[in-house]
Steps between C-alpha positions, in 0.01 A plus 500: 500500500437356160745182409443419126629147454580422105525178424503283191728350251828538423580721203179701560650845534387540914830720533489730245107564594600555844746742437245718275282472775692595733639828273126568469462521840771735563428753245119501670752566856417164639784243661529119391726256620577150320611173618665251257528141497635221350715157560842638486655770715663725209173663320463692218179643562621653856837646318326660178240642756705621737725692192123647463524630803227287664477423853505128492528186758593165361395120643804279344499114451186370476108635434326751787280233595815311641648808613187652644731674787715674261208625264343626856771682601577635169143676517542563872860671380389736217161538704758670796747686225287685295107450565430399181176538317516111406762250496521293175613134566610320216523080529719302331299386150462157536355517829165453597220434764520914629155511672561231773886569531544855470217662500301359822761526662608851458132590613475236779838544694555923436356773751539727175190556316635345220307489171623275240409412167649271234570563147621191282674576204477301155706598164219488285638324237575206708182518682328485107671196422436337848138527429515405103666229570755638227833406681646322738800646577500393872472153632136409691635575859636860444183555303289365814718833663371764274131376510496514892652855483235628282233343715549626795546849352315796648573710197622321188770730311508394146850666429656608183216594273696690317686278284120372401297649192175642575384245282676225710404705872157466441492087383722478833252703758219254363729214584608596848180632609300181445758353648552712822113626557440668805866587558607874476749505184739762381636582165860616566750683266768540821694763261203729488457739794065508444492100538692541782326760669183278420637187638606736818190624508318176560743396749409791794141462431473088489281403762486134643405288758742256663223254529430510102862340428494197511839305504614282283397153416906412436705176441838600668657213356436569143570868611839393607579302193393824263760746723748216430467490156628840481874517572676876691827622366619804657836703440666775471801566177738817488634565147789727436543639177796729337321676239198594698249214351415372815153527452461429173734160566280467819169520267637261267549256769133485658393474142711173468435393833132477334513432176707163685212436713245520173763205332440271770182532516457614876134683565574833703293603806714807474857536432598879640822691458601815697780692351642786660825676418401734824387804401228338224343157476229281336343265523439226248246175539398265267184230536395231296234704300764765435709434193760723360864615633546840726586817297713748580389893416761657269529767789557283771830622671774221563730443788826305578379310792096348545403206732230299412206323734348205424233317608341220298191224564543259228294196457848295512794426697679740678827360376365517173478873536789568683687330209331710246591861664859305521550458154329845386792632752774300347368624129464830551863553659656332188234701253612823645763462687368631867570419843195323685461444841270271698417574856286234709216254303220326649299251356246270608147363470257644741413251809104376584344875629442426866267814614568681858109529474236350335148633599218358354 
């Protein structure tokens, strides 16, 4: 069975390529399973695929390579359910060191033939300034993050073309592939069904050897310190409206949340919002390379009830946070007068990764 492992950094669009792949897959009659991951235990990415109608596995509270059981059942699970054509396994993006944690062991400890190969994702416009030297939006130690994920990459994804010029594209490819020689790169547009299919592709026929990766030459300490840096803040918020503008008050609110988060200052790994009002939902994220407010569609239908998912890595606090959503609660029930209700909030800052395996 084929397990595609996507990695990379947070913000990089892994879920939204995922689930294109895996609606490619389906319309060529081929079964995919995912498994999701992340620090907290109430994920976006598992709700707004499951809505999709994917067949997906989550591994809660902490990366897969401290979790290796879970991700190995998870496989092992959809592996029994459904026979899958592949399994996509998507880590949590600001985790690292995948060759010696994850992937040796998956071939190593399994009596399935198990092929797996790794794709690490990078939005290209942060992967552009990384290598110009053109901003420093994160401090040294997350940075240290991102550059291990990219080198360890079996294919390099360079996501989000699409909001590049042709003219800006083609400066870009010379930058990344002087930079990355010898690795197998991507362009991605994860919207567009062809770049899919070509990044799908690549992924049943990648061929390679388990003795040609080469684990990582890692500093778990400075590791550590870079996970740290980047505070989780998960919760869920009900908001009751009277004059059906739930989601259009619920809209309003994620786009304060952020545009608070901008004020202070606070670079965002990825700061994701789920809202649902149950028979429709989207799903709204925001990086530090993405500027501008969400938009509602003139069309978009409205509703008297919507929750709202959140889950945030913030290169802050996690009390900080927590008291920015409280305030963007508190002025958006006097603004329009709604009813919001908060179910249970956890926030913390990830602890040093402690691997079930490491295999060099």
């Amino acid at each position: 069975m084929k397990v595609f492992l996507v990695g990379g950094f947070l913000g990089s669009g892994k879920t939204t390529a995922i689930r294109q792949a895996v609606s490619c897959l389906q319309k060529a009659g081929r079964e995919a399973g995912v498994v999701t991951n992340d620090q907290g235990d109430q994920l976006v990415d598992t709700r707004f695929l499951r809505l999709e109608n994917i067949a997906v596995k989550e591994v809660t509270e902490g990366c897969f390579c401290c979790n290796y059981q879970d991700l190995d059942k998870s496989i092992r699970s959809l592996d029994a359910e459904m026979r899958p054509d592949a399994v996509f396994a998507e880590s949590v993006g600001s985790c690292t060191d995948l060759v010696a944690t994850v992937i040796r062991p998956l071939l190593h400890f399994n009596d399935r033939n198990f092929e797996v190969v790794l794709s690490v994702f990078a939005d290209v416009r942060l992967l552009c300034l990384h290598l110009q030297k053109a901003g420093h939006i994160f401090n040294d130690n997350v940075y240290y993050i991102f550059e291990k994920q990219l080198e360890e990459a079996d294919i390099l994804v360079v996501n989000k073309i699409d909001l590049l010029s042709g003219k800006e594209l083609k400066r870009v490819k010379k930058l990344i592939e002087e930079a990355y020689e010898g690795k197998t790169i991507v362009y991605l547009n994860a919207l567009s069904e062809e770049y899919i299919q070509h990044w799908v592709n690549i992924l049943f026929s990648y061929e390679r050897g388990l003795s040609t990766r080469s684990p990582l030459q890692i500093d778990y300490d400075r590791y550590s310190e870079g996970e740290a840096e980047l505070a989780w803040l998960e919760g869920e918020i009900g908001i009751d409206t009277t004059d059906k503008s739930a989601v259009k008050t619920g809209v309003a609110l994620i786009n304060r949340i952020y545009a608070q988060v901008l004020e202070q200052g606070y670079p965002i790994g990825h700061l994701k919002f789920l809202l649902s009002d149950g028979y429709r939902q989207k799903k709204i994220s925001f990086t530090s390379v993405e500027r501008g407010e969400y938009k509602l569609n003139s069309n978009d239908a409205d509703s008297d009830r919507v929750v709202v998912l959140i889950n945030a890595r913030v290169q802050t606090h996690p009390g900080f946070l927590k008291r920015i959503v409280e305030d963007s609660i508190l002025e958006s029930e006097l603004l329009k007068g709604c009813r919001i209700t908060e179910g249970r909030w956890s926030g913390f800052k990830p602890d040093y990764p402690r691997p079930t395996h490491r295999m060099n």
